[in-house]
N, C-alpha and C positions, 0 to 999 in steps of 0.2 A: 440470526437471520442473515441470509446472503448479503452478502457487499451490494449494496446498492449506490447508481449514479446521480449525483447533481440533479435535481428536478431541471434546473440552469438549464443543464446540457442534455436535454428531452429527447435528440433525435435520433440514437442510439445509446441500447443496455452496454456494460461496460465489456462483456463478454463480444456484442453487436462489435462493438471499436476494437476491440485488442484483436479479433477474427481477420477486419480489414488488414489492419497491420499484418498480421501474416502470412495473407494471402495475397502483400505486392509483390511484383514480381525482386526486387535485390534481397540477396542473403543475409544483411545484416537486419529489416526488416519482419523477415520468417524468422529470426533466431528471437528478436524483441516480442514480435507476437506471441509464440509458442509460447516462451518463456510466461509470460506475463499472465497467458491463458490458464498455465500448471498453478500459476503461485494464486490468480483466482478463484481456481478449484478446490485447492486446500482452504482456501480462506473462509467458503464457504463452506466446507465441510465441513471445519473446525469447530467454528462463531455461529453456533445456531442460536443465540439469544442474544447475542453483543451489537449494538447497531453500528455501525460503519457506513458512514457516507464515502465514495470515491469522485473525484472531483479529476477530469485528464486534462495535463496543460502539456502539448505537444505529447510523447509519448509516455509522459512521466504521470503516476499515479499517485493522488494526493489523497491520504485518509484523514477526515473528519469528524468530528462527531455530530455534528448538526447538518440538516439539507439548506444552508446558508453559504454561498460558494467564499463570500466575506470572513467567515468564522475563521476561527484560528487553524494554523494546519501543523497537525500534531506528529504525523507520520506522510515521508513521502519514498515509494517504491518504484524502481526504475529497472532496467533489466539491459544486457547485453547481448552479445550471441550465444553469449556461452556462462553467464556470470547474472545474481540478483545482487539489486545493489538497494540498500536501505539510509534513510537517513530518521533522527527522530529530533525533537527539539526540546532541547536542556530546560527542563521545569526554571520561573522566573527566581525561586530562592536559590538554584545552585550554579545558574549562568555566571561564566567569567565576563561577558558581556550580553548586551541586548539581540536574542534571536541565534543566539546561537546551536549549533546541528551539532550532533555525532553523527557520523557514517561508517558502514561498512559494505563489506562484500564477502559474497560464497558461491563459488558453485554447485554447491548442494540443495537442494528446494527443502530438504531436511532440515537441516539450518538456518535457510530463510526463514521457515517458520518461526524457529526458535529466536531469531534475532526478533524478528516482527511483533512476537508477545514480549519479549523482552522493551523493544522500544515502545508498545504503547503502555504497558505498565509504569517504565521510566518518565514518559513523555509528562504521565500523570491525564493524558486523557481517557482512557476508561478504566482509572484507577479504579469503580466499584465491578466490574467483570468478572466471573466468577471461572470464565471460562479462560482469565490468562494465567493458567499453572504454568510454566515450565517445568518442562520434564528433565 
């Protein structure tokens, strides 16, 4: 099922928000929007049965599993002009400490994806998914 937004945050779809971002007028902006927009598209394309809550805190994109903006945040995606950048958070039996993130970066939307199933798998938040193979 598409990514859907925060019940929270009612007064645009996530698509509604990440469009404004692109369409301010400064170039770093239109690179975060755009971006943001692609890695949307795929996500939806993707995840036709996986639920995905998105939760936006400035322009950064929190994935959840619950419509709960409190719930835990398993994956968080952010984007630059030219770069996606991912973080996911280290299940509680393998953290070196409390709350701890992996991150990375690619300029590939290719890869993004690959990182992005990769980290909700890891994260252990929709560990039962059927639809995160990595290819």
């Amino acid at each position: 099922m598409p990514i859907r937004r925060n019940t929270d945050q009612k007064s645009k779809t996530l698509t509604e928000f990440y469009t404004e971002v692109k369409n301010e007028s400064n170039v770093v902006s239109k690179g975060i929007g755009t971006l943001m927009l692609n890695w949307i598209e795929r996500i939806n394309s993707e995840f036709i049965e996986t639920e995905i809550w998105g939760l936006t805190s400035h322009y950064h994109l929190i994935l959840q599993t619950e419509n709960d903006y409190t719930s835990k945040t398993y994956v968080i995606l952010t984007t630059g002009m030219d770069e996606y950048h991912i973080e996911y958070l280290i299940p509680k039996e393998s953290e070196p400490w409390e709350n701890a993130y992996v991150k990375g970066a690619t300029k590939s939307l290719e890869t993004a994806m690959k990182m992005l199933k990769s980290a909700m798998l890891n994260s252990k938040g929709w560990s039962e998914s059927s639809e995160l193979k990595i290819d």
